[in-house]
C-alpha positions in Angstrom: 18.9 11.0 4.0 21.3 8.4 3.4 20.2 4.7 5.4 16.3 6.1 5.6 13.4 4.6 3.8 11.4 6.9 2.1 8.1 5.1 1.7 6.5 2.6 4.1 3.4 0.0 2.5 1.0 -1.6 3.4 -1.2 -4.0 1.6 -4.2 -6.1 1.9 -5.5 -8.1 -0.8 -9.4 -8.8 0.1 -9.5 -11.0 -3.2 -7.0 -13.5 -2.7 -8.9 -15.6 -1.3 -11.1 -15.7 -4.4 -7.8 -16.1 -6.4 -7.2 -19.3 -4.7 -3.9 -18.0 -2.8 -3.0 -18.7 0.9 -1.3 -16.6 3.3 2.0 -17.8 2.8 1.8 -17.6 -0.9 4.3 -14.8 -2.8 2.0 -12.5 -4.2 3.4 -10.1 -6.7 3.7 -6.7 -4.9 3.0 -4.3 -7.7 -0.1 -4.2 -8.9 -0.2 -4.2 -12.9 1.6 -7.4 -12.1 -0.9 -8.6 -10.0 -3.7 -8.0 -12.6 -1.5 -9.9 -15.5 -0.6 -13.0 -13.4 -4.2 -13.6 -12.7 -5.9 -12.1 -15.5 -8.1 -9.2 -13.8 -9.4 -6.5 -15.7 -8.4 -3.1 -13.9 -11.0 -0.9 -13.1 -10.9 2.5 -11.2 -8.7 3.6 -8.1 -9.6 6.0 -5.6 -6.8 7.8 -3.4 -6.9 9.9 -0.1 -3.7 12.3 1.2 -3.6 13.4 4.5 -1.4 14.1 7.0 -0.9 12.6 10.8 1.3 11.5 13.4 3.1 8.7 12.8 3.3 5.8 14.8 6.4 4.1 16.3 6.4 1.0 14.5 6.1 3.3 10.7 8.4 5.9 11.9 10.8 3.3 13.1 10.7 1.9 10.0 10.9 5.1 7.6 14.4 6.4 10.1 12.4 9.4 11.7 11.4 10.4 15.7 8.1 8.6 17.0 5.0 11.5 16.4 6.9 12.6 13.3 4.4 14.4 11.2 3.8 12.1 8.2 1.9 11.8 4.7 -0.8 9.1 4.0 -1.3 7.6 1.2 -4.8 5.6 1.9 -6.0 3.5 -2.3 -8.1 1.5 -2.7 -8.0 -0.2 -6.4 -10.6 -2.1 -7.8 -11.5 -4.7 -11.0 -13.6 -3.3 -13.5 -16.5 -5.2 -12.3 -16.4 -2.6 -9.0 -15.1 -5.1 -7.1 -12.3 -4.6 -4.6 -8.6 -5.8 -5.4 -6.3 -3.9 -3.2 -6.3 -1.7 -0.3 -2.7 0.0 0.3 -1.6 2.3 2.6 1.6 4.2 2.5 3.5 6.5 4.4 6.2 8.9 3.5 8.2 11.3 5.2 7.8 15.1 3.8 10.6 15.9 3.5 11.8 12.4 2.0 9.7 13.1 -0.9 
């Protein structure tokens, strides 16, 4: 396994915006972080597994053949107040994990 990623992210944060950050701003990329810089209260997380076929780009980047059979990671995390802070998506290799 050596020179292969084993997890590929991505993120959208639907309340920067609210937060007062821009698109080029460095936004802490874990999210207990995120909640202490800004002062959010954490509320609930839902998460999804499935499997599908992975597309060029993520299987480029995770070191495996296009259509390799992959695991999704689909959260969504929100504030206590219900309202959406992060939607992430993450794929992983099977047998990188």
């Amino acid at each position: 396994m050596a020179g292969r990623s084993n997890l590929y992210q991505q993120a959208a944060l639907p309340l920067a915006r609210a937060l007062g950050l821009k698109p080029d701003d460095v936004v802490p990329h874990i999210l207990l972080d995120l909640v202490r810089e800004f002062g959010l209260a954490l509320g609930r997380a839902n998460e999804f597994a499935s499997f599908e076929t992975g597309e060029e780009m993520v299987c480029s980047q995770l070191g495996v053949a296009d259509g390799a059979k992959l695991l999704r990671l689909d959260r969504i995390a929100h504030t206590r107040d219900g309202v959406p802070l992060e939607w992430r998506v993450s794929y992983m290799f099977p047998e990188a994990a």
